[in-house]
MARVOPA-835221 format. One record per atom (N, C-alpha, C): atom name; z, x, y. Coordinates in steps of 0.02 Angstrom, whole numbers, plus 50000, padded with zeros to 5 digits. Each point is the difference from the previous one (the first is absolute). Layout:
N
@atom->CA | up->Z | east->X | north->Y
...
//
This chain:
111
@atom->N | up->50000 | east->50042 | north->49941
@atom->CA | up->50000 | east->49958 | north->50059
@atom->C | up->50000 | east->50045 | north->50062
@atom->N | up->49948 | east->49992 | north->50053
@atom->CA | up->49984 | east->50031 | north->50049
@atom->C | up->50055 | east->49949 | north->50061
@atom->N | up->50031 | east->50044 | north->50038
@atom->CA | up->50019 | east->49974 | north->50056
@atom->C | up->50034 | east->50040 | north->50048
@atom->N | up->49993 | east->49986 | north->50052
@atom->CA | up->50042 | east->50020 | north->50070
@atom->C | up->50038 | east->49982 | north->50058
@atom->N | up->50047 | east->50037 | north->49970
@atom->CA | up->50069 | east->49967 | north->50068
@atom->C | up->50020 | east->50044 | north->50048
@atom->N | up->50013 | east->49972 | north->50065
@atom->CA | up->50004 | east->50060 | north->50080
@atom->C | up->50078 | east->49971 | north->50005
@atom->N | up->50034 | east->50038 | north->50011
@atom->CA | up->50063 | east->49980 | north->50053
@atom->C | up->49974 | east->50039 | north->50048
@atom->N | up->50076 | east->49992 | north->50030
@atom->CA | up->49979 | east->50033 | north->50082
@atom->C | up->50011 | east->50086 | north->49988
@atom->N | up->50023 | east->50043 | north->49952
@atom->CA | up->50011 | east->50057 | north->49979
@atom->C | up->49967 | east->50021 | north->49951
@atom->N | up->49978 | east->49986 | north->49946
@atom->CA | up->49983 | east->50012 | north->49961
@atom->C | up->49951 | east->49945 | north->49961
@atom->N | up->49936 | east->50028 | north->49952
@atom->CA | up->49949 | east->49973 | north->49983
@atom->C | up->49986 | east->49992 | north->49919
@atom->N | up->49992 | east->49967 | north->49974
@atom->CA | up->49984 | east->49979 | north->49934
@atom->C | up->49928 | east->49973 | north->49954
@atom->N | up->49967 | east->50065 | north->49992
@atom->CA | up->49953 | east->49969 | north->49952
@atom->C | up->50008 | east->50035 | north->49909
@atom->N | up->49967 | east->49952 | north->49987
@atom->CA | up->50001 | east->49988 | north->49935
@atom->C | up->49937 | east->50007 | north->49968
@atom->N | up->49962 | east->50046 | north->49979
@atom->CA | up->49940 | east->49978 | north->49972
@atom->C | up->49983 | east->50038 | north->49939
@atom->N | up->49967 | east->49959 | north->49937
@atom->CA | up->50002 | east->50070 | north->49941
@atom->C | up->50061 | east->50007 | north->49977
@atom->N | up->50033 | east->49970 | north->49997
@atom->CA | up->50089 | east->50007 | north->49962
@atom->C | up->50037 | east->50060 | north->50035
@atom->N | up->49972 | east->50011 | north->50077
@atom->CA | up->50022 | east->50066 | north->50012
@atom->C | up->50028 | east->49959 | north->50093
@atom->N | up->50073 | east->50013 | north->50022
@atom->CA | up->50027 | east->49966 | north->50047
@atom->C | up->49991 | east->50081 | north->50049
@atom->N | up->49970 | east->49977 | north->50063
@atom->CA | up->50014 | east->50052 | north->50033
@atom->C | up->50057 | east->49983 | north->50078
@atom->N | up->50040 | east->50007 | north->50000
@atom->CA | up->50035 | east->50001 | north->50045
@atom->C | up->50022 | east->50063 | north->50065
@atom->N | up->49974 | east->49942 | north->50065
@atom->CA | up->49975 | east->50059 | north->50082
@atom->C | up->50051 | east->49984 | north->50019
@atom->N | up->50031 | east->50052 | north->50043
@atom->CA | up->50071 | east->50010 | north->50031
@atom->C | up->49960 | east->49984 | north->50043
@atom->N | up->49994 | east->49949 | north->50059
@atom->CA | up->49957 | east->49984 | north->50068
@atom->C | up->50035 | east->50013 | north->50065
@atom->N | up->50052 | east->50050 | north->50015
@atom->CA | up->50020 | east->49987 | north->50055
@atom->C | up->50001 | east->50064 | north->50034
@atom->N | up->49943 | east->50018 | north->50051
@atom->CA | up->49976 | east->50065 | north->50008
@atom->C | up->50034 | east->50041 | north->50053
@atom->N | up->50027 | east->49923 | north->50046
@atom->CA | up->50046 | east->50041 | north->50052
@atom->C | up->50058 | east->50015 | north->49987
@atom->N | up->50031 | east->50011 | north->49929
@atom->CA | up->50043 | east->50039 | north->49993
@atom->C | up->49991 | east->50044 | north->49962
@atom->N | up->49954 | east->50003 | north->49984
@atom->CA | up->49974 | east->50042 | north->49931
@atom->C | up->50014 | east->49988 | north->49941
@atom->N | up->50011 | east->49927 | north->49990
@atom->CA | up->50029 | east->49976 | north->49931
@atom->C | up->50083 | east->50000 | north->49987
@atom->N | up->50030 | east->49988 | north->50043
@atom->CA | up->50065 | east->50044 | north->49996
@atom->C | up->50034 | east->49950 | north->49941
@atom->N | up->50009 | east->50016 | north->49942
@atom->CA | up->50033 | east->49961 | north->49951
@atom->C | up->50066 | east->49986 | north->50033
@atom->N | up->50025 | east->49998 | north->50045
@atom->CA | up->50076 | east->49991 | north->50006
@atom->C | up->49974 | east->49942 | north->50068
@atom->N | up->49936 | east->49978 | north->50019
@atom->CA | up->50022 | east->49923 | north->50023
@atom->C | up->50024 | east->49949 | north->49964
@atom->N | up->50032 | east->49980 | north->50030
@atom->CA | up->50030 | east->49940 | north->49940
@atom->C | up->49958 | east->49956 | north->49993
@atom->N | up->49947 | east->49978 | north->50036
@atom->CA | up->49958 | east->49932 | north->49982
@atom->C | up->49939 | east->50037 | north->49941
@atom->N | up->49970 | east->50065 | north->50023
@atom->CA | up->49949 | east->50035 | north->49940
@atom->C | up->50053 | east->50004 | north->49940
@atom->N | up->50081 | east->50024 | north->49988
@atom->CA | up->50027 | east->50008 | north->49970
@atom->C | up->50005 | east->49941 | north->49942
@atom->N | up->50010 | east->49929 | north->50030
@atom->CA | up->49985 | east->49923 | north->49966
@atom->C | up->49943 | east->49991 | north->49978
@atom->N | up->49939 | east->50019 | north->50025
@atom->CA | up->49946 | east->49981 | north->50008
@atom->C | up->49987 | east->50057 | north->49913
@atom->N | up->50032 | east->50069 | north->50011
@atom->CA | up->49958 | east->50032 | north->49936
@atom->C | up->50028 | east->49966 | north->49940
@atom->N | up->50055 | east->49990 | north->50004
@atom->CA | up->50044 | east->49978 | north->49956
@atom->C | up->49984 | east->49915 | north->49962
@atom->N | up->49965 | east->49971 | north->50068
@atom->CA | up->49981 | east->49957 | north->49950
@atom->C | up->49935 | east->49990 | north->49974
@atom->N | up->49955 | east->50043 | north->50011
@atom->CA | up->49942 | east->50025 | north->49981
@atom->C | up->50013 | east->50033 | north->49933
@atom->N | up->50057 | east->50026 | north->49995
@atom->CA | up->50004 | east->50082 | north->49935
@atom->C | up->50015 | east->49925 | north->49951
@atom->N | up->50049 | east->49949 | north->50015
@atom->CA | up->50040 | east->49946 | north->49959
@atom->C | up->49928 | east->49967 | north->49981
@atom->N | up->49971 | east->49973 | north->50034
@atom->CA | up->49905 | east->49969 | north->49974
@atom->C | up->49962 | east->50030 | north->49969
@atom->N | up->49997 | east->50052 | north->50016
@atom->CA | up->49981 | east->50058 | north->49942
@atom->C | up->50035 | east->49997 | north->49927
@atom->N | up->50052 | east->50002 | north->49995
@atom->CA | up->50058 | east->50025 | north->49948
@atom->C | up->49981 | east->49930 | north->49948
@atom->N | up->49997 | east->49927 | north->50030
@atom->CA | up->49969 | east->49956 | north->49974
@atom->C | up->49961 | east->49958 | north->49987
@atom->N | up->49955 | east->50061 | north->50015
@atom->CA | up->49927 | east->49991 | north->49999
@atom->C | up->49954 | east->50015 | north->49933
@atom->N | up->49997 | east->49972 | north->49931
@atom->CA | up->49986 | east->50025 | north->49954
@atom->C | up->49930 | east->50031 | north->49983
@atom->N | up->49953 | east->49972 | north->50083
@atom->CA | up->49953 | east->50031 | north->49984
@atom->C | up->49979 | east->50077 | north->50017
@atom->N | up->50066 | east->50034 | north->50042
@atom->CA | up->49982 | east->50058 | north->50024
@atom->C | up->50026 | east->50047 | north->49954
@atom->N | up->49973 | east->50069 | north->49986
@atom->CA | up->50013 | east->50030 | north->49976
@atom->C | up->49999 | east->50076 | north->50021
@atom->N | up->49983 | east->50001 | north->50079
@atom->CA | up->50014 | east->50056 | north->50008
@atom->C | up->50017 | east->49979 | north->50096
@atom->N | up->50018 | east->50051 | north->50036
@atom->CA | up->50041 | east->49992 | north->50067
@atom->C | up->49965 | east->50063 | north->50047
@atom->N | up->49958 | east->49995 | north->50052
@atom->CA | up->49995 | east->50021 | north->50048
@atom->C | up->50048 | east->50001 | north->50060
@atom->N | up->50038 | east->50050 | north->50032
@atom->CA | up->50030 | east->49993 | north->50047
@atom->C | up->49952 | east->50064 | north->50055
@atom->N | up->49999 | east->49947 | north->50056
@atom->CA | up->49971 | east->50055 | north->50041
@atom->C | up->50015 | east->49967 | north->50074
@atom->N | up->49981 | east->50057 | north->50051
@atom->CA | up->50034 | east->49973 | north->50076
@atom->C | up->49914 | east->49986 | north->50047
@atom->N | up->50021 | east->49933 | north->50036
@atom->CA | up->49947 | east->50027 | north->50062
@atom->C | up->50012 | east->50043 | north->50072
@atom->N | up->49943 | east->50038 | north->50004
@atom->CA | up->50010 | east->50041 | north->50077
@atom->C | up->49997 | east->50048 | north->49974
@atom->N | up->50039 | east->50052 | north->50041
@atom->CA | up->50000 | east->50086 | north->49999
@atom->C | up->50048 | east->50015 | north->49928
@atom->N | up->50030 | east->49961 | north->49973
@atom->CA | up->50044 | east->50038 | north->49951
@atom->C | up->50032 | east->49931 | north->49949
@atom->N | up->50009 | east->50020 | north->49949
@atom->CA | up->50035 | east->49982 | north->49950
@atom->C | up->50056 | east->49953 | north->50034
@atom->N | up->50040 | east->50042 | north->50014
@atom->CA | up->50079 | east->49950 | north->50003
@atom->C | up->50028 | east->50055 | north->50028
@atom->N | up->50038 | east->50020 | north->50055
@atom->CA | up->50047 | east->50028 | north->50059
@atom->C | up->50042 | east->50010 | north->49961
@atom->N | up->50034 | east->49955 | north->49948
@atom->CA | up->50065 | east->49998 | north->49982
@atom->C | up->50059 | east->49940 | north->50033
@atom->N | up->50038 | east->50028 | north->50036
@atom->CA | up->50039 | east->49991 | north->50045
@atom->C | up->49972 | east->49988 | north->50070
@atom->N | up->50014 | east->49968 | north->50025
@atom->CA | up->49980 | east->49997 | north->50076
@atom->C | up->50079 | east->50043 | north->50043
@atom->N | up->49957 | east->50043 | north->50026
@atom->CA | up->50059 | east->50064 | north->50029
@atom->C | up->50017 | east->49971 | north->50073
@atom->N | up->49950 | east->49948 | north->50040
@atom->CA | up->50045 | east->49968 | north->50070
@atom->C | up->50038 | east->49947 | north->49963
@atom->N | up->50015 | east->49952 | north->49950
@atom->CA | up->50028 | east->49981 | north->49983
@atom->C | up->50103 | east->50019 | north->50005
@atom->N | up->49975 | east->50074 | north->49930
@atom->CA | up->50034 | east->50023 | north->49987
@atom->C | up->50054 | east->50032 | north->50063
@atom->N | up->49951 | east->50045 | north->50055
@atom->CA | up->50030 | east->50017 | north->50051
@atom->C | up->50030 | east->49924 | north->50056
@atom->N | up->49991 | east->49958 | north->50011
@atom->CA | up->50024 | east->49954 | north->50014
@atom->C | up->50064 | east->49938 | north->49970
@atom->N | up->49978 | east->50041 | north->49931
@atom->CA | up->50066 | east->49949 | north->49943
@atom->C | up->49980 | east->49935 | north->50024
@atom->N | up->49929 | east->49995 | north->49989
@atom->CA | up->49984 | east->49919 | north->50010
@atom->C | up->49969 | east->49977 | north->49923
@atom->N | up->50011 | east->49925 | north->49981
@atom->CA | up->49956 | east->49955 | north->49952
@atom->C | up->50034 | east->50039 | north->49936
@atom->N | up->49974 | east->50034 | north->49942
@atom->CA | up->50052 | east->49982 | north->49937
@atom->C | up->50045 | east->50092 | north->50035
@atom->N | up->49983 | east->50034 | north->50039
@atom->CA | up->50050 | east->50046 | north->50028
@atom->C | up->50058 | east->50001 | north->50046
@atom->N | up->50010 | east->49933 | north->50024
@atom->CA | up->50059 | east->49955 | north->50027
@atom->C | up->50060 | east->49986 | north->49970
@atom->N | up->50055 | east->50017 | north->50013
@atom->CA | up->50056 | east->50003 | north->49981
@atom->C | up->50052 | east->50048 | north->49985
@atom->N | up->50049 | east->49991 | north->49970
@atom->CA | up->50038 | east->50061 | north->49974
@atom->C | up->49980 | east->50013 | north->49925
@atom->N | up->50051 | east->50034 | north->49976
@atom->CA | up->49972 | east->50042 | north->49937
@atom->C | up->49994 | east->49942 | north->49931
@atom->N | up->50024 | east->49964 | north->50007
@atom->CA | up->50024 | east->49955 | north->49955
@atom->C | up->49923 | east->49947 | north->50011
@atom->N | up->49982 | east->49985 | north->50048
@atom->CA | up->49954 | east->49966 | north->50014
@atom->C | up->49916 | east->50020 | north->50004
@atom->N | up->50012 | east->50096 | north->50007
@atom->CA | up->49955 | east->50019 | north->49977
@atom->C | up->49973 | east->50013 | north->49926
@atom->N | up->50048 | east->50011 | north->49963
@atom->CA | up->50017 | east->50016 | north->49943
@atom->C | up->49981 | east->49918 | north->49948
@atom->N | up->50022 | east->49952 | north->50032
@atom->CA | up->49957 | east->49951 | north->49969
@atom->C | up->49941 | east->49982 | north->50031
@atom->N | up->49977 | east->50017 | north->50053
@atom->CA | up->49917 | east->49967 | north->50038
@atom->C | up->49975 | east->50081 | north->49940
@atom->N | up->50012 | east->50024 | north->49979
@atom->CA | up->49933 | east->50065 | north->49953
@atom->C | up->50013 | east->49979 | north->49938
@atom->N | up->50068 | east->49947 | north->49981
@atom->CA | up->50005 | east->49990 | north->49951
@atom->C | up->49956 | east->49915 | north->49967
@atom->N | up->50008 | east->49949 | north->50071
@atom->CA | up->49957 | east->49953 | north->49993
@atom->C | up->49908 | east->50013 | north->50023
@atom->N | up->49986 | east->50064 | north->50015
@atom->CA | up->49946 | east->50025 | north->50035
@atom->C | up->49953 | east->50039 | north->49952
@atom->N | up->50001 | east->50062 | north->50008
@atom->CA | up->49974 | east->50046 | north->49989
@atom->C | up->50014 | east->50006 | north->49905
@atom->N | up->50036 | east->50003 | north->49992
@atom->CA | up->50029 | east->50019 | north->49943
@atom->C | up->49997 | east->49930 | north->49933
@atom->N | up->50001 | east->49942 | north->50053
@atom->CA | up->49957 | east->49937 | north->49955
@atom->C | up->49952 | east->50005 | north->49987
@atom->N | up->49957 | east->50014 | north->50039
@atom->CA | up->49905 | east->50025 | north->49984
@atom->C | up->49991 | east->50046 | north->49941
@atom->N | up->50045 | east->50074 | north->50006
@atom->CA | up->50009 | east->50056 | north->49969
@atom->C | up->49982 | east->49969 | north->49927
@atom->N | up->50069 | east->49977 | north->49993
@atom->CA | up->50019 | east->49957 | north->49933
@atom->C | up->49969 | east->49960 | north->49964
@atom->N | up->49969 | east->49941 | north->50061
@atom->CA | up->49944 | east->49966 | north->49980
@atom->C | up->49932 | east->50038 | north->49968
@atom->N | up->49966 | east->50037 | north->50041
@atom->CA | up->49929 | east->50050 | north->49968
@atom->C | up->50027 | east->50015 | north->49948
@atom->N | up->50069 | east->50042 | north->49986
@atom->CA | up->50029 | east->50019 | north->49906
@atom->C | up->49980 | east->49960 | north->49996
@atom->N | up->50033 | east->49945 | north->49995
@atom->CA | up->49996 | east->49929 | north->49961
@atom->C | up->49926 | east->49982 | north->49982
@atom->N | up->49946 | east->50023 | north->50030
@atom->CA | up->49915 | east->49956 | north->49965
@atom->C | up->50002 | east->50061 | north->49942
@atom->N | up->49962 | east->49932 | north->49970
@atom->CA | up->49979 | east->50033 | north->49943
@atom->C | up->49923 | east->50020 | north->49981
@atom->N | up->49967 | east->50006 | north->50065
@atom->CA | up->49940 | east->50032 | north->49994
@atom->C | up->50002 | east->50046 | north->50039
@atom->N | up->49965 | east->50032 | north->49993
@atom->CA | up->49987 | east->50090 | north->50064
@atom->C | up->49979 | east->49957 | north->50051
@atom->N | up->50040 | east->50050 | north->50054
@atom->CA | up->50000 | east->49976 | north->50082
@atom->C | up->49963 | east->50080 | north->50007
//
């Protein structure tokens, strides 16, 4: 089954039993640590995961680069999941970054 889904971060096609998924957000350079691209991959990786027709996982970024990582004005500002004290950071990487992590383990086809 051929198909394609856009959020506002990230892009979803499907074609050939093969899902390719575009990190779309160029003015940050993909920064996996927005929280809305952060939802957005996550529930893309989850459609994938039960998706019985895919069998293999493209991840790739649009623009100049892959994925930034971290967004570093973020970080230097302690704004969005870098807001708070330690306890609050410590769970925004734990409901964040580290859910995704877990999640990609979690497929069971090559990403």
């Amino acid at each position: 089954m051929d198909r394609k889904l856009t959020y506002k971060t990230v892009k979803l096609d499907v074609k050939n039993n093969i899902a390719t998924v575009t990190l779309s957000d160029p003015a940050t350079r993909n920064a996996i640590t927005d929280p809305l691209l952060l939802e957005e991959v996550k529930a893309v990786f989850t459609a994938i995961q039960q998706n019985p027709d895919v069998s293999v996982c493209i991840l790739t970024g649009e623009g100049k680069g892959f994925s930034s990582g971290g967004n570093v004005k973020d970080m230097l500002n302690r704004e969005k999941m870098f807001a708070g004290n330690h306890l609050e950071l410590q769970n925004n990487y734990r409901n964040g970054i580290h859910s995704l992590s877990k999640l990609l383990y979690s497929i069971e086809i090559p990403v």
